[in-house]
C-alpha positions in Angstrom: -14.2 4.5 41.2 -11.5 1.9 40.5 -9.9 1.7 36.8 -11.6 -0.8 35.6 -14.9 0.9 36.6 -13.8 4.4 34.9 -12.7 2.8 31.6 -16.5 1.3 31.5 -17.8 4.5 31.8 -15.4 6.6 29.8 -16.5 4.4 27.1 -20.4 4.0 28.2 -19.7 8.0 27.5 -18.3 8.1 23.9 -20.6 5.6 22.9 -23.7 7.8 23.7 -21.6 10.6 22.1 -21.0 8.4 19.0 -24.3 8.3 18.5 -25.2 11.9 18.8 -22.5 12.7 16.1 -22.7 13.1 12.7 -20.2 13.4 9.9 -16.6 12.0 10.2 -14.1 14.2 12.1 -11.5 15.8 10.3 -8.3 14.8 12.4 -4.8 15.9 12.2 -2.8 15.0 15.2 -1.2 11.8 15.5 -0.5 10.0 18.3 3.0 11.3 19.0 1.2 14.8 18.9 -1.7 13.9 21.4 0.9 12.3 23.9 4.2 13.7 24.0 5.9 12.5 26.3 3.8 9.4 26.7 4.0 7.9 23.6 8.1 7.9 23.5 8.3 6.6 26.6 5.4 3.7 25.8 7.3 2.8 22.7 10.7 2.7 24.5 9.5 0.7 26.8 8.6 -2.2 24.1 4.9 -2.5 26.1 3.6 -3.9 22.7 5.9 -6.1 20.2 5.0 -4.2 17.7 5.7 -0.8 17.9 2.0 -0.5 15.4 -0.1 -1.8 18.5 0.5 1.8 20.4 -0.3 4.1 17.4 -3.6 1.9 17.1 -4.5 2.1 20.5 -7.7 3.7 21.0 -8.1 6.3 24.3 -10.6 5.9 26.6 -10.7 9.3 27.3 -9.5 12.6 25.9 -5.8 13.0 25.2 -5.6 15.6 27.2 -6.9 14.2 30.5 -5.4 11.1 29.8 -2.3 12.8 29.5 -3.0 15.0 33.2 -3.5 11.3 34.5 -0.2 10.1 33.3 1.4 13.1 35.0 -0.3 12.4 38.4 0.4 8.4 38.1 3.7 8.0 37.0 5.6 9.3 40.1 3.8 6.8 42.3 5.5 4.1 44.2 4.8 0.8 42.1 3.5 3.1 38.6 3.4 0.2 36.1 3.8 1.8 32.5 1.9 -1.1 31.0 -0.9 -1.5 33.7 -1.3 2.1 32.9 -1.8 1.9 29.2 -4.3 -1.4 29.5 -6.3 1.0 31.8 -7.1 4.1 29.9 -6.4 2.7 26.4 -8.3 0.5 24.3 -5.9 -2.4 22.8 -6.9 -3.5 19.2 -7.1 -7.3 17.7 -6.0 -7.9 14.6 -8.7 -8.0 11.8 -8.9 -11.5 11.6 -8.1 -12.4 15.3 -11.7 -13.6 15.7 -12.1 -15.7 12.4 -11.4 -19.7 11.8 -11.1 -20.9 9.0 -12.6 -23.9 7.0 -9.9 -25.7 5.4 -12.6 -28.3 4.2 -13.8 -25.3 2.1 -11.9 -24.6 -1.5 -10.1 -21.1 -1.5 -12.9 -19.4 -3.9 -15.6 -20.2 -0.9 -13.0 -19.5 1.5 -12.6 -16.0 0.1 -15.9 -15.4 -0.6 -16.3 -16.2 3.0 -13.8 -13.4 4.1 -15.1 -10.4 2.5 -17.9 -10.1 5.5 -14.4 -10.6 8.0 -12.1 -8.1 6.4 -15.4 -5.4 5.7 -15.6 -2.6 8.1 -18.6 -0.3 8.4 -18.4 3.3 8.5 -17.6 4.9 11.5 -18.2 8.5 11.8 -17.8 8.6 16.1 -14.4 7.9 16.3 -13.8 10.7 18.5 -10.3 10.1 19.8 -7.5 7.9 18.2 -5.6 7.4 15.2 -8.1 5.7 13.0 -9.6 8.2 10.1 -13.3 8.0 9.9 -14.9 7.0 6.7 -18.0 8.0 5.5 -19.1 4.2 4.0 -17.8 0.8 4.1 -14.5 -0.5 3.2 -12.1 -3.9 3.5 -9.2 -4.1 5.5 -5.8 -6.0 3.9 -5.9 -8.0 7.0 -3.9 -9.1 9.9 -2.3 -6.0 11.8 -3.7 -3.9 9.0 -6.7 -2.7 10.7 -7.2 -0.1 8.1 -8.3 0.6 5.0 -4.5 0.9 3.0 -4.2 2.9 -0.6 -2.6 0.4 -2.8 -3.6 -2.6 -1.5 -7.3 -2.1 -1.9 -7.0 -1.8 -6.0 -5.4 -5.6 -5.6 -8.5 -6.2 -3.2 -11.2 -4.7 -5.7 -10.0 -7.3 -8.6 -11.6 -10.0 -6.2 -14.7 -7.9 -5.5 -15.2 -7.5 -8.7 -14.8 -11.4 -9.5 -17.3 -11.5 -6.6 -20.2 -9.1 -8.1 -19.3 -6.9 -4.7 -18.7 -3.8 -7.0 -20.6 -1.9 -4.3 -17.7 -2.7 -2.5 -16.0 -1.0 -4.6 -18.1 1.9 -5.2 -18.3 3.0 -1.7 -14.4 2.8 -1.2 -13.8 4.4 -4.1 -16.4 7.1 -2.3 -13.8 6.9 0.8 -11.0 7.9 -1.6 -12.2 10.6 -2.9 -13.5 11.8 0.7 -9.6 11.8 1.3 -8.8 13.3 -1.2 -11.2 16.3 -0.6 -10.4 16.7 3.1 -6.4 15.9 3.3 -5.6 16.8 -0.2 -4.5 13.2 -1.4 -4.8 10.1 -0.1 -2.9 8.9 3.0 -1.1 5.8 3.2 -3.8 4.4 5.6 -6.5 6.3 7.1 -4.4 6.8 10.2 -3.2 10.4 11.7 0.2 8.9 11.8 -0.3 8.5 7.9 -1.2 11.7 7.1 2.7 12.8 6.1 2.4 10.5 2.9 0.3 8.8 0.3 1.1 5.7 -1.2 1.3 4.4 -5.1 -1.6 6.5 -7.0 -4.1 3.6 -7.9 -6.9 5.7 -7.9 -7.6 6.3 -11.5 -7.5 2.4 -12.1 -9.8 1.8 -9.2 -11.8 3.9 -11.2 -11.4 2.5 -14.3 -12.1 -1.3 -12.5 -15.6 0.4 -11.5 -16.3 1.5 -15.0 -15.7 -1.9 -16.7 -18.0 -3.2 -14.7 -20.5 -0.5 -14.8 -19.6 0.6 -18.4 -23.2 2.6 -19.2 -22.1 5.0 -16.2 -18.4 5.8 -17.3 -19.1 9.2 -17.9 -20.9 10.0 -14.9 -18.3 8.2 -13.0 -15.5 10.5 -14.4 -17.5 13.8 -14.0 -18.3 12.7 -10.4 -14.6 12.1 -9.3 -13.1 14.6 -11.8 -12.1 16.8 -8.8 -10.6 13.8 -6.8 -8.1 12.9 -9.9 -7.3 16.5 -10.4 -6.5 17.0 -6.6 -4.5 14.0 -7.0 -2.6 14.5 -9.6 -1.8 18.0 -8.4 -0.5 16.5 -5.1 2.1 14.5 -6.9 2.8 17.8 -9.4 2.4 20.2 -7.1 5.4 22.7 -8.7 8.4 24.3 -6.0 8.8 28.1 -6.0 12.1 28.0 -7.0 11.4 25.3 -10.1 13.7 22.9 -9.2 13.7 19.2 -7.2 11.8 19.8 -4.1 9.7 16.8 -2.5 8.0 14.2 -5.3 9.0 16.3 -8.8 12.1 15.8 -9.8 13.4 18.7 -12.4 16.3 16.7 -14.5 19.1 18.6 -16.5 17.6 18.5 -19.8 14.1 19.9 -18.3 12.2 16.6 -17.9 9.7 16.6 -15.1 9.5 13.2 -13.4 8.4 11.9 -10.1 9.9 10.4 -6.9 8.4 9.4 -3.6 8.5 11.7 -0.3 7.4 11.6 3.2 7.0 15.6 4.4 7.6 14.1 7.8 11.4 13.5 9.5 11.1 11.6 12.5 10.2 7.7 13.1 7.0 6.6 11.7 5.0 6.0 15.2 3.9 2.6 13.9 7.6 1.4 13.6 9.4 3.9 15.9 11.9 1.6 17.9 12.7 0.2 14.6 13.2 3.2 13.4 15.4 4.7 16.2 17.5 1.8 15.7 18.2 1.6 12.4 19.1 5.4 11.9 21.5 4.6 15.1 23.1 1.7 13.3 23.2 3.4 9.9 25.8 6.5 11.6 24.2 8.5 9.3 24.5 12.0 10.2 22.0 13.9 10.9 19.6 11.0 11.6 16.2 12.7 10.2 17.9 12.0 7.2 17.6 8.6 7.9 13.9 8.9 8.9 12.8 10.8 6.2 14.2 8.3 4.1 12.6 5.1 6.0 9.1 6.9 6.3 9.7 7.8 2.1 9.9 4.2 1.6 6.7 3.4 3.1 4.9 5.7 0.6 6.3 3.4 -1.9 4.3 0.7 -0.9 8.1 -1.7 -1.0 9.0 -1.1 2.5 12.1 -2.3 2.0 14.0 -3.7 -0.3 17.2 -3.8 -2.4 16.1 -1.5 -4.9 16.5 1.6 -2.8 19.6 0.6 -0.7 22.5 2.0 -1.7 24.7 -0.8 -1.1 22.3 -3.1 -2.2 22.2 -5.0 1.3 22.1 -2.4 4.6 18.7 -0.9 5.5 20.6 1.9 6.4 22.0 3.4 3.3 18.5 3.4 2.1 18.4 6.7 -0.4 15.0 6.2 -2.1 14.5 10.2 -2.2 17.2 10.1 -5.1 15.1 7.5 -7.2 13.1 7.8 -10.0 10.6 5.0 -9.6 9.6 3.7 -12.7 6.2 2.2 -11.4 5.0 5.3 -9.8 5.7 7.1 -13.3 3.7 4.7 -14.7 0.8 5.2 -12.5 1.2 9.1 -12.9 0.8 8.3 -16.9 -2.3 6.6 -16.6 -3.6 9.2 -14.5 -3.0 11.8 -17.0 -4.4 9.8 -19.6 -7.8 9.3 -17.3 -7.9 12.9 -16.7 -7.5 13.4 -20.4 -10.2 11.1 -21.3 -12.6 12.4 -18.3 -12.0 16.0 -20.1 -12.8 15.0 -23.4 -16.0 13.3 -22.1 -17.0 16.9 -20.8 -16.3 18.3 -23.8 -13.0 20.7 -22.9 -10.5 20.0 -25.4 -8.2 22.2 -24.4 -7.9 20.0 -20.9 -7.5 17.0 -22.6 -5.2 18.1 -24.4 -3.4 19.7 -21.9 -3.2 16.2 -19.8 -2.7 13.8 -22.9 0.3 16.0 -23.8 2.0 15.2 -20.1 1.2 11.9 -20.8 2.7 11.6 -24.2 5.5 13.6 -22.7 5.9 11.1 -19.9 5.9 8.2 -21.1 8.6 9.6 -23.5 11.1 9.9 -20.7 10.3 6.8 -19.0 11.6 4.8 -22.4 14.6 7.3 -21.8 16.0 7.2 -18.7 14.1 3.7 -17.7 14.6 1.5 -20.4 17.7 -0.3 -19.9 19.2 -2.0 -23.4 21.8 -4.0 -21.7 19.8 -6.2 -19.3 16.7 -5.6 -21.4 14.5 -4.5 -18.5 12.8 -1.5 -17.5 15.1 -0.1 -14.1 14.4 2.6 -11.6 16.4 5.9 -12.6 19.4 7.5 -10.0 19.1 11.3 -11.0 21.9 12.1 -8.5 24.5 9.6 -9.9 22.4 9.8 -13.5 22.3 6.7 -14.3 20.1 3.8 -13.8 20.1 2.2 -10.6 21.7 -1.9 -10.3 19.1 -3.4 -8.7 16.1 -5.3 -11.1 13.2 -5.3 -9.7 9.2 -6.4 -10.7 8.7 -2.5 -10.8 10.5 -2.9 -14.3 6.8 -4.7 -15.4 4.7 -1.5 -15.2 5.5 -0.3 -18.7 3.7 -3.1 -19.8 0.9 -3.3 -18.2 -0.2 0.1 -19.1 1.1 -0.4 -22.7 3.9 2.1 -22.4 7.0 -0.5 -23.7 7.2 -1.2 -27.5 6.8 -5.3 -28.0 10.5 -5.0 -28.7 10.8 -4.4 -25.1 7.9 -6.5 -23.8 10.0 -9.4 -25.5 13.2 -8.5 -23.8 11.8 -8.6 -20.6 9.9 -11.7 -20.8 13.1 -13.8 -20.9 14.5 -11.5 -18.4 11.7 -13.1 -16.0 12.3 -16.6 -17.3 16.0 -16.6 -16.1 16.0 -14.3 -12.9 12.9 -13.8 -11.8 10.7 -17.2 -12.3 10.8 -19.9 -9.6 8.6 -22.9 -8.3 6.1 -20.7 -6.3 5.9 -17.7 -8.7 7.8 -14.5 -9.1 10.3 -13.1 -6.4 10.6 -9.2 -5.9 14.1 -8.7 -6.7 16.5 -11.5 -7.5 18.7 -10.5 -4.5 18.3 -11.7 -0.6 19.0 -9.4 1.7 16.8 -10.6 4.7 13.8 -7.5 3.4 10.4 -8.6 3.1 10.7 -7.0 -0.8 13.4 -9.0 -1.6 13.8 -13.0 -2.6 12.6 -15.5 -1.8 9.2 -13.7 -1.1 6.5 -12.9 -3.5 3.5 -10.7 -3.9 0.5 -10.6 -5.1 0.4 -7.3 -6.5 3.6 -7.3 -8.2 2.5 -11.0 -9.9 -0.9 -9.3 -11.2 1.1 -6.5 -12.7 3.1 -8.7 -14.3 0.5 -11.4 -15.6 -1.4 -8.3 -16.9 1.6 -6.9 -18.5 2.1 -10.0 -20.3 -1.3 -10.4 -21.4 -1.2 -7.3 -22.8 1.9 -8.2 -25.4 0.5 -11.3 -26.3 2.6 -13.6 -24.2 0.1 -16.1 -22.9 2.1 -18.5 -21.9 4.5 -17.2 -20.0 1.8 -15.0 -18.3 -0.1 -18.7 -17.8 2.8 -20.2 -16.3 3.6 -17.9 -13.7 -0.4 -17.5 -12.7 0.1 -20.9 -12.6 2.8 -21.1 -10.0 1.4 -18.5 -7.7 -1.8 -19.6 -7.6 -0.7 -23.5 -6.5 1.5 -21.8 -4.0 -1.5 -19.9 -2.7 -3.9 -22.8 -2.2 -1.5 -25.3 -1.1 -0.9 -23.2 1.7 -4.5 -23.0 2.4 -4.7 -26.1 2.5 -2.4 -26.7 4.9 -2.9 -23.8 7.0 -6.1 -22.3 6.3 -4.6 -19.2 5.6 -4.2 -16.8 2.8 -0.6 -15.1 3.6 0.6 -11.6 2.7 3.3 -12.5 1.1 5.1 -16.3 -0.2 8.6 -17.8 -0.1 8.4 -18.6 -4.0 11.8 -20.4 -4.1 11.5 -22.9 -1.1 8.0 -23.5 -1.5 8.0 -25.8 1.5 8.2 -22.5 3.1 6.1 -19.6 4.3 7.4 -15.8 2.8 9.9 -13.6 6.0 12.0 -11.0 6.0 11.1 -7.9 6.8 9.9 -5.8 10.3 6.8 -7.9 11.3 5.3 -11.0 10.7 3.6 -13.2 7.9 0.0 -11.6 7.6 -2.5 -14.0 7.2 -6.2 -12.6 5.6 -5.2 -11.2 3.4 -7.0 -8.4 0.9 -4.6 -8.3 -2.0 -3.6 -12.0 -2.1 -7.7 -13.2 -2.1 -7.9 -10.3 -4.8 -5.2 -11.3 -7.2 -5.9 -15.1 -6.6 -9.6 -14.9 -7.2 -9.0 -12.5 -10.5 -6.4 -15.5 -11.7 -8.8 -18.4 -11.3 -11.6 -16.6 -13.1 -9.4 -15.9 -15.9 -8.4 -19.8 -16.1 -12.5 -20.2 -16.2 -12.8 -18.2 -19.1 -10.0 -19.6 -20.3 -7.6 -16.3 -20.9 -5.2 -18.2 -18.7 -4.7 -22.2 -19.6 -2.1 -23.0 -17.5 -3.8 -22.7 -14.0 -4.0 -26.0 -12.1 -7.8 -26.2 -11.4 -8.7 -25.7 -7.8 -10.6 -28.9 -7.2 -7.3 -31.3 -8.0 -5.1 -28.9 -5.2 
């Protein structure tokens, strides 16, 4: 039987078995587990531009006969690496490889349009591979994101929500929690290869977006997925033996608990691996899983990279995020506290709530400390090995305000901050500072410009929250119009420009950016926001 004649009946053979099977698989082993050997010497070989492609690639038979072929193949005369890998390995598309768009269309249609494109349905026979089944359907960011991500689908729900989809949202919200119950928390992606990290804990707000729109239901919403926040917040709690710093809890010298990111894992994420080889090699940083565990930490962050976690401000490889005290992510661990405190009170045990409205309170006590910078009059991440606060301002600095945490005082400060460093023609940049990372200027993002607009809201500063929806949203639709496209990211200072930087391309799709857009242009209908150029004149 030839190869292409095998790989049709290998996969004639797990479809019949895909059928037959029943619940998602619990899986554990990446891809650098299933192949050793293989899989470095795929990736080495830059088969694939981007090192993602391989840790996507689907087997068409079981790892461990592909792997006894490999063995028997490679010392042929002629053994093509590459010819092997398109024969026993399924290649993926991108998510939207197969989708034109209608530039004829406005955005709202267009978007509308792309839910159906970027929705996946469950698939519980994935028998072999990296992808994570889910138990019901979800929507991909888009792109070379072929999976469901953590943070970015709260940015994607805002849309689905503007687009009475909160079924949507329901059943990914079902997904989560799945996660959470099998693995403990939930991974960056559902990939193995994720499965060493989460990514920014937006699950309590995903929950609370349900409940606004399903109100009548809130508490059978929080008793439902009372376990799921619990586990959660445990995972980013979870206390050392020895009561001192030890992966995401940081014990400072006066006894405050705070929280950091942390990958468990020390070797190159598998879906950036020769990019990771070669930046630990062209950091000199000794020993290099230093430099790995510190690379693969910044992708739980969600800010992979930027400026703010490099400690010369400018070389990927002095990134040293693991002695950082993010002031987002301690932000999103206070509003999970205060949702488990609510959920508790709504069952009636007082003692819980109090117990998790305490570490709240307590919380958001130290994050006016040590984050609140008087100087610059911004909220700043938080060095707890140099103690002091770290140079770099960044959009991170607008999470106290959107979940009410900064005195107006504050939320005044930091609204002319934006004006003068932050605010160009397209929107908001990242960071003020270029340094060639995709989470630096000139680009922009979508979720960091909803946090922000939010934030504003929230202090009563209308206008300055209308102007920048304002600028983002034109930025957005005039490159649909020209490209038929909704990007990942912008270039908000050169507008004439699409957003860079970083270790892959522009995404096009794209699940947060449709989100974010859609949320601002329904809030211009209702008239919260009055400075938003109406879509039909762009």
């Amino acid at each position: 039987m030839n190869g292409k004649r095998l790989s049709i009946a290998i996969i004639m053979a797990c479809g019949i078995a895909c059928k037959q099977q029943q619940p998602p698989q619990v899986k554990e082993r990446s891809p650098r587990q299933e192949f050793p050997g293989l899989f470095e010497a795929v990736q080495s070989a830059h088969i694939f531009p981007d090192s993602k492609t391989f840790a996507d690639c689907r087997p068409l038979a079981a790892p461990a006969m592909v792997l006894q072929y490999y063995a028997k193949e490679q010392g042929a005369e002629g053994f093509n690496l590459a010819a092997f890998i398109h024969k026993y390995f399924l290649v993926p598309a991108a998510a939207t490889s197969h989708y034109i768009s209608d530039t004829s269309q406005d955005v709202v249609t267009h978007i509308e349009s792309l839910w159906k494109v970027l929705k996946r349905e469950p698939d519980s026979a994935n028998t072999w591979g990296s992808l994570i089944s889910l138990p019901a359907p979800y929507v991909v960011p888009g792109g070379r994101f072929r999976e469901v991500y953590y943070w970015d689908s709260y940015f994607t729900m805002l849309g689905l929500k503007e687009s009475g989809r909160t079924d949507l949202i329901e059943s990914m919200i079902k997904n989560f929690a799945f996660l959470i119950r099998t693995y403990g928390f939930i991974p960056n992606g559902n990939r193995t290869y994720y499965l060493t990290r989460s990514q920014p804990p937006y699950f309590a707000l995903m929950l609370q977006l349900l409940i606004s729109a399903k109100e009548e239901r809130k508490q059978e919403l929080l008793t439902t997925y009372l376990d799921a926040l619990e586990k959660e917040h445990h995972f980013w709690m979870k206390k050392p033996m020895d009561g001192q710093t030890a992966e995401h809890l940081v014990v400072l010298p006066d006894s405050v608990v705070l929280n950091r990111y942390y990958d468990r894992g020390n070797w190159p994420r598998e879906e950036a691996w020769t990019e990771d080889i070669n930046t630990a090699k062209n950091s000199r940083r000794q020993p290099v899983e230093t430099v790995y565990r510190e690379l693969r930490t910044c992708a739980e962050s969600g800010w992979d990279f930027s400026s703010r976690w490099l400690a010369d401000g400018k070389t990927l490889g002095s990134i040293h995020i693991t002695d950082i005290i993010p002031v987002d992510l301690n932000c999103l661990l206070y509003n999970l506290e205060m949702t488990l405190g609510d959920a508790y009170r709504m069952k009636g045990n007082t003692a819980k709530a109090l117990q998790y409205e305490s570490a709240a309170a307590a919380r958001r006590e130290a994050i006016l400390r040590y984050c609140w910078d008087p100087k610059t009059g911004f909220f700043r991440d938080y060095d707890f090995k140099k103690k002091a606060r770290t140079p770099v301002l960044h959009l991170g600095g607008m999470y106290p305000l959107f979940f009410g945490i900064a005195r107006q005082g504050q939320a005044d400060s930091v609204a002319i901050v934006l004006q003068r460093q932050f605010l160009y023609p397209g929107g908001l940049v990242s960071t003020p500072i270029e340094t060639g990372e995709q989470w630096d200027a000139p680009n922009g993002w979508a979720p960091l410009h909803w946090m922000t607009i939010s934030g504003l809201l929230t202090y009563k500063n209308d206008s300055l929250a209308s102007e920048i929806a304002g600028r983002w949203a034109h930025q957005n639709i005039r490159v649909f119009k020209q490209t038929g496209k909704l990007l990942e990211k912008y270039n908000v200072k050169d507008t004439s420009l699409q957003g860079g930087g970083g270790e892959y391309p522009n995404q096009d799709g794209f699940g947060w950016t449709n989100g974010v857009l859609l949320k601002i242009l329904h809030l211009q209908q209702e008239g919260v926001l009055n400075n938003v150029k109406n879509i039909d004149t762009l």
